[in-house]
N, C-alpha and C positions, 0 to 999 in steps of 0.2 A: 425661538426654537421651532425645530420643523420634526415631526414623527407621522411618519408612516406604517401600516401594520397590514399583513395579510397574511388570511391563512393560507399553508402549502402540502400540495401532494396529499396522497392517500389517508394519511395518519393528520390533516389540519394543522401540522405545528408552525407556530405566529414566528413570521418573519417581520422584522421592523428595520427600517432607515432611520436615522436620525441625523441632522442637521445645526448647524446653528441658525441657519435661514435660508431660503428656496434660492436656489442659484451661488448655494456653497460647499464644499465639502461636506463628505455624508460619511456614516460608518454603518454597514449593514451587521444586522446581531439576527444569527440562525438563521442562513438561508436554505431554506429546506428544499425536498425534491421539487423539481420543476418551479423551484426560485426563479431561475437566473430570467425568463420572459417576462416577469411580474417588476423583477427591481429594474428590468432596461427599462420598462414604461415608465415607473417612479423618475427613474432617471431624467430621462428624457422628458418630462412630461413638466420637471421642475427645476432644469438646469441646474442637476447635481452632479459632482463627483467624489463616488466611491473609493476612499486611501485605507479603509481598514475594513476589517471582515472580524467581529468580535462572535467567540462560542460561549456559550452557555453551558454547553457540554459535548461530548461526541457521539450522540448517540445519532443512527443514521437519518432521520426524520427532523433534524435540525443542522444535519452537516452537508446533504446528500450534493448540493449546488455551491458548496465552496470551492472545489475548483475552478469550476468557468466563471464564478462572479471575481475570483483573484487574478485569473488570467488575462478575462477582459478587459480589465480596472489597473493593472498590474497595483493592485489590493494585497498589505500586509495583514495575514491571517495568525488571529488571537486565541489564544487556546491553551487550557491549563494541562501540565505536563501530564499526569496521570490518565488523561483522556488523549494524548496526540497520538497514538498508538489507531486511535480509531480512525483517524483519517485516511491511512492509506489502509487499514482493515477494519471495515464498519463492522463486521460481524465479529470483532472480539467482544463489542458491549451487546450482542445480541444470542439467543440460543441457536444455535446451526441448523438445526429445522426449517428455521424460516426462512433459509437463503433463496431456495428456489422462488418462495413466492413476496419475499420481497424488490431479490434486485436481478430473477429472470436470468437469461441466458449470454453472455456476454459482457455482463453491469464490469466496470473495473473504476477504482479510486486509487488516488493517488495526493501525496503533501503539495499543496502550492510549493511555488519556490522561497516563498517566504514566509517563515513559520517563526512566530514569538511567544516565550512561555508566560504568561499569567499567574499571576501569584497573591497570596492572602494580605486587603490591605495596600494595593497597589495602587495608583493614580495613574489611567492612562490619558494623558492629554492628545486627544485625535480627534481632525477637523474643526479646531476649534472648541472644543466640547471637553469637558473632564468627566470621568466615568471612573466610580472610587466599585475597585475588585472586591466581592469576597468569596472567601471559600465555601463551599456548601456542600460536603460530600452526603452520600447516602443515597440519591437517584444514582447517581455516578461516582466513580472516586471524584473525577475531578473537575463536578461540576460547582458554578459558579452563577451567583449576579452579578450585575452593574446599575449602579446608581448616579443619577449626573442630578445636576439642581435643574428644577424645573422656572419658569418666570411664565408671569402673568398674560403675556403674549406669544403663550407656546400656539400654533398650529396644529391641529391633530386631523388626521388623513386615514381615515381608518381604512379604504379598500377591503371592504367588504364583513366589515365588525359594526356594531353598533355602541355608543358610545356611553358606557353604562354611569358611569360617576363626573361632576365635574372637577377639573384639574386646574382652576385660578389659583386655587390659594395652598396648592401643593407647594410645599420645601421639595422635594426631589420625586423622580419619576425611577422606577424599580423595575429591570427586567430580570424577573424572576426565574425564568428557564423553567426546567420541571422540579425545582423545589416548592414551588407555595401555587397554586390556583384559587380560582373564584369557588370557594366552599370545599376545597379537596389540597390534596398533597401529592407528589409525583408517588408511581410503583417504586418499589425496590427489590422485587424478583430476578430484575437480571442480573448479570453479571457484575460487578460492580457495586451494587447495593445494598442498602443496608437499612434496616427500621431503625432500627436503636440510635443510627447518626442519624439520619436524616432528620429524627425529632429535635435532634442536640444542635443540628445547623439552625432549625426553625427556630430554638430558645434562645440560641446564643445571635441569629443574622436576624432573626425577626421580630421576635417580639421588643427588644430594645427600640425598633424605630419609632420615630414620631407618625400618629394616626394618620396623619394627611395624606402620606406619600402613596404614589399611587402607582399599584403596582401591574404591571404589562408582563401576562403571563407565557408561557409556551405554546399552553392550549386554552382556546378558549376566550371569554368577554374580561376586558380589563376589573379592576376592583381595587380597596385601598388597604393599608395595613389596618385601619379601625373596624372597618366592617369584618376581614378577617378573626380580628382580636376577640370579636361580638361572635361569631354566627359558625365558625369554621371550627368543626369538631375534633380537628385533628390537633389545635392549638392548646385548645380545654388541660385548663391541669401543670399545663410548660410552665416550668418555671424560667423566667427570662435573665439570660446572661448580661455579661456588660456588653453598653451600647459598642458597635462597631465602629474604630474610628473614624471620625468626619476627614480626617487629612491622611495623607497617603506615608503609609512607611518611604515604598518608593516608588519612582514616577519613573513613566515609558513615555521617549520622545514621541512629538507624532508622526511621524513619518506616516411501609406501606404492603400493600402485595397483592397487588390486582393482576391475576392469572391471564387475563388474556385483553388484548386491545393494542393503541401503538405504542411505541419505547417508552413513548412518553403518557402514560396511560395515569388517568388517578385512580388513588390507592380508594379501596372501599371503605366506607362509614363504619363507625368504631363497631354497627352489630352486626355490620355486614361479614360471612367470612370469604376469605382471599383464596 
């Protein structure tokens, strides 16, 4: 297995490639503003090619370069329904305020021509690679991770992260969008969000997994579900749901309240207030 990660644009949210191996099909997951220079060099640099564009969520800061990386690629783009609204309008998951200084004078988005829903439980088999859906609302209605199994000869390319935990003897590899980070949990101030779920995704998506699995977050240095379990104050207290299924209901061919920062911003520490 082949992963690549870099952070993008103004707000740093982790853009990743993954692969089954360098010179194969690749699926990019959140390519954020000023993605699309950073994944041609991946590209190019490791004789891949791009057949899916997988979201974590819609918020603009991990959507902002899904057009031109589907375009260029002609790349099927992955996206759970409750969030597709934000693609051709970023600023429904955002406050209106921000537009001027977010996306400036002239910014215009628009749906790739090929748009697939995502769903709780789902198995999407692309580029070689399985990556089991789940739902995670509460940053977003309709954000989501993806979880694929990792093996002992994965590759890791961090472009510009440091590589905090090792990943030999992981059972699977987590990207976790802006649900779970390295000692924090995504905001739920805007639109879309919600504290009370977003704890309830963490107890029912998260704490069931197995320690090892190591999860690749939005923002930010990777980390694994055990150190979370241990150290991560937002978890303190969850009581954890059933384990999330390992096999997929169904399969797709391949073809908090932190007031200010980016969409994807962490929620403050339990004595912090919001």
């Amino acid at each position: 297995m082949f992963v690549a990660g870099f952070p993008t644009g103004v707000f740093a949210a982790n853009c990743y490639i993954v692969a089954a191996a360098r010179g194969a099909e690749c699926v990019v997951i959140d390519p954020g503003q000023d993605a699309a220079p950073a994944v041609a060099e991946v590209v190019r640099e490791h004789r891949l090619k791009p057949v899916a564009v997988a979201l974590t969520h819609g918020h603009l800061d991990h959507m902002w370069s899904v057009l031109p990386v589907c375009g260029s690629y002609d790349a099927v783009c992955w996206v759970h329904p409750a969030d597709r609204s934000m693609l051709a309008d970023p600023l429904a998951g955002l406050p209106r305020e921000w537009a001027s200084a977010l996306l400036g004078a002239g910014a215009t988005f628009a749906e790739p021509d090929d748009v697939r829903p995502l769903a709780d439980g789902m198995r999407l088999e692309l580029a070689g690679l399985s990556f089991t859906v789940d739902h995670t609302p509460g940053h977003t209605s309709g954000s989501v991770t993806f979880r694929t199994p990792s093996d002992p000869g994965s590759a890791w390319e961090p472009h510009g992260f440091s590589r905090t935990v090792p990943a030999e003897d992981a059972p699977e590899l987590m990207f976790s969008g802006d649900l779970l980070f390295a000692g924090s949990i995504g905001r739920t101030d805007l639109p879309g969000g919600d504290h009370k779920t977003i704890l309830r995704s963490l107890a029912d998506k998260v704490l069931p997994l197995d320690d090892r699995i190591v999860v690749l977050p939005g923002h930010g240095d990777q980390t694994t579900i055990g150190r979370e379990r241990q150290t991560n104050p937002f978890l303190q207290g969850l009581v954890p749901g059933p384990a999330p299924s390992a096999s997929a209901s169904a399969t797709a061919g391949s073809a908090s309240d932190a007031r200010t920062g980016a969409p994807g911003g962490h929620a403050p520490g339990p004595n912090q207030s919001g």
